[in-house]
N, C-alpha and C positions, 0 to 999 in steps of 0.2 A: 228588312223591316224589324224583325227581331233583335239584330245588330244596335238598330236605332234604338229600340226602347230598351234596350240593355243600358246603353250608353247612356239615355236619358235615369234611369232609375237609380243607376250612380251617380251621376251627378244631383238629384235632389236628396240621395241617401248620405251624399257627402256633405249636402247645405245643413241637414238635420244636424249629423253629427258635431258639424263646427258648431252651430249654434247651441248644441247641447254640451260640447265644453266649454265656448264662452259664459254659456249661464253658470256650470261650475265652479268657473274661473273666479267667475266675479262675486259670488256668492261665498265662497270659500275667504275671500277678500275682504270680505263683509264691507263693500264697496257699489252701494246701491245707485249711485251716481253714476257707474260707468255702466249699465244697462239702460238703455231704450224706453221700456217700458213701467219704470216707477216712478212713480212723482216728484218732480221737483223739489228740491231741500235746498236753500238757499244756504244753509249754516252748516251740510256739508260741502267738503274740499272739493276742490273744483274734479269732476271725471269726464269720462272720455264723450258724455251724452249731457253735459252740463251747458253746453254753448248751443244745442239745439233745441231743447228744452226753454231755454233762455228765450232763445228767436220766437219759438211757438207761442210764446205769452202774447206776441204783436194779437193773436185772432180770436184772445180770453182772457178780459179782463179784468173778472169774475175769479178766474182759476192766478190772473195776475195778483189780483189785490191777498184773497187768501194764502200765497205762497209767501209775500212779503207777514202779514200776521202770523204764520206758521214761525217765521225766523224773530220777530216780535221788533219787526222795523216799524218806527213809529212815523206816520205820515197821514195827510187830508186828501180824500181824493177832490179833484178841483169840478169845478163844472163844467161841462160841456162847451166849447169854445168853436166857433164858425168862422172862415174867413175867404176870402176872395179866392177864383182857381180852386186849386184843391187843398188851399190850408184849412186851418182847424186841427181841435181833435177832440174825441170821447174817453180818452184813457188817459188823465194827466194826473199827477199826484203830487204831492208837495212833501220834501220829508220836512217834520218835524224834529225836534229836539228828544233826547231820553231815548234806551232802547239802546242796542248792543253796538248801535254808528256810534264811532268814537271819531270821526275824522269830519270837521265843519266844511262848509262848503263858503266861498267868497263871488260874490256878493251873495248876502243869504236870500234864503227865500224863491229858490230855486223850482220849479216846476216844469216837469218833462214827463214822456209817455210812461206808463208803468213800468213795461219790457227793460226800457232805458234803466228807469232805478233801480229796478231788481237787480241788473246786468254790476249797475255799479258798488252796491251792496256788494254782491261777493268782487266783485274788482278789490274794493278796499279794503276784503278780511280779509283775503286767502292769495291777493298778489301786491298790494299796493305800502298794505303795512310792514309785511315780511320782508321784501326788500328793501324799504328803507332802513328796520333794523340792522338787515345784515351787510348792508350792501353802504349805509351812509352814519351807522352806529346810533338812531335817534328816529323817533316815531314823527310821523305825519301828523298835523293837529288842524290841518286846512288845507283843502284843496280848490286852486283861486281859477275859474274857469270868467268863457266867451257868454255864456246862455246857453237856452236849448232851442226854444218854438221861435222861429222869425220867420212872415210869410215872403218865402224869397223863392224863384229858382234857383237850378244852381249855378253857384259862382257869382249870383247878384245879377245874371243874365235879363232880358227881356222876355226871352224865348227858351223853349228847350224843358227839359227835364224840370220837376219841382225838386228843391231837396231835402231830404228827411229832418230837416228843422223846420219845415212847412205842416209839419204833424208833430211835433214834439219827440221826433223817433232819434233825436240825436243832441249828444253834448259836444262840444268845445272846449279842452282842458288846456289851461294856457301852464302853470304851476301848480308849485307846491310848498307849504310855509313846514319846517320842523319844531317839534318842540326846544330845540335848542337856538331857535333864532333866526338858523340860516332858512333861504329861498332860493328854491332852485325854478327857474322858466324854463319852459321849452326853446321859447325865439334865443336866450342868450348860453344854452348849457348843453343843447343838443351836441354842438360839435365838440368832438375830442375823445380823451379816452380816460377822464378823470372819472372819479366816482357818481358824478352828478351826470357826466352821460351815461353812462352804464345804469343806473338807475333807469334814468329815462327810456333808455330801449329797454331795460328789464319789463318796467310796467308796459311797453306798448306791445310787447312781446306777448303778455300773460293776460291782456287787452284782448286780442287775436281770438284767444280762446272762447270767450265770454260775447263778444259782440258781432256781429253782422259783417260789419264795416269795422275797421281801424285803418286809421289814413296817420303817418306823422310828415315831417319833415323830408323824410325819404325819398315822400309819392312827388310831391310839385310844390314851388315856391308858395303857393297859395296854403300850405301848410305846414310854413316856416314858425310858426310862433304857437301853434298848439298841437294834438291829438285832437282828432276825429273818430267821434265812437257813434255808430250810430246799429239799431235795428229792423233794417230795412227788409221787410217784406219780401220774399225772391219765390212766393209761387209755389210756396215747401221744397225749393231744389233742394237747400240747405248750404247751397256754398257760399263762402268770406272771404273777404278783401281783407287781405292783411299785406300794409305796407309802411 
């Protein structure tokens, strides 16, 4: 018995310590995004507690809306919207014009869950503009998407599962316009290994991090021509679909 609780008092003595030098760790790093327990900062780089943090806005959308005015993203939040089954939603927001988005969205006028914009707000500081600088020589000035809320199951089913565009919890990214003229699509750029693919899996890569869900071309023909970013609710496990 004593054997046992030996054993046992080392191993919570061991949980203390790790934990007491990742707090160091990260602290020393002056990297408040890769601890657990600080709040959300949308306009820090992305760390290691940033994509859970993200997911946890789906259950506050009080702590959603404040996070996005923290970063000074300018948006309307929408009204309350009901619908058949379990569409709907209580947490939809519309961005707005002005405010540190430099990157337009096509067709404008976009509206989707909070979680969702927040997610995409840093998608497009901290992964979406960077690689296209470096990776295509010229910034992002529009990103041409599917929608987000359609009361559908999924796949357009009859039956079966609702899908997180049934709540606003997901966009459909088809492209991307540059400021130099060129357009890159998913459906016609995904394949190959020119600068416009690598692009493309860069963002859907650094997608991963930030969102729930990331579905591209990879997963099934049904997602031949965009990215799938969604926030779906999973019960606080915390795990993602990245494919």
């Amino acid at each position: 018995m004593r054997a046992v609780r030996r054993v046992a008092g080392l191993i919570v003595g061991g949980g203390i310590a790790v934990a007491l030098l990742f707090l160091a760790w990260s602290s020393l790093r002056g990297r408040p995004q890769d601890l657990p327990w600080t709040p959300l900062d949308l306009a820090q780089p992305v760390g290691l507690f940033t994509g859970r943090k993200l997911t946890a806005l789906t259950d506050d959308f009080p702590a959603c809306r404040a996070a996005l005015d923290r970063a000074g993203v300018r948006y309307t939040a929408l009204p309350p919207r009901a619908g058949a089954g379990e569409c709907g939603y209580a947490d939809g927001v519309r961005f707005t014009a002005g405010g540190p988005r430099r990157i337009g969205l096509a067709p404008a006028g976009l509206g989707t869950a909070c979680p969702v914009a927040a997610a995409l707000a840093v998608w497009e500081w901290e992964v979406v503009q960077p690689a296209a600088r470096s990776i295509l020589g010229s910034p992002i000035v529009t990103i041409d998407h599917f929608g987000s809320y359609s009361c559908r199951r999924l796949y357009g089913r009859d039956a079966g599962s609702w899908s997180e565009h049934s709540t606003a919890d997901a966009i459909d990214i088809a492209g991307f316009r540059l400021a130099d003229g060129r357009r890159i699509t998913v459906a016609r750029d995904w394949q190959g290994d020119d600068d416009a693919a690598r692009f493309l899996r860069a963002v859907r890569d650094g997608a991963c991090d930030l969102f729930a869900t990331t579905l591209s071309p990879d997963y099934n023909a049904a997602h031949r021509d965009h990215l799938h970013l969604d926030q779906a609710a999973r019960g606080g496990m915390g795990w993602r679909a990245c494919r």
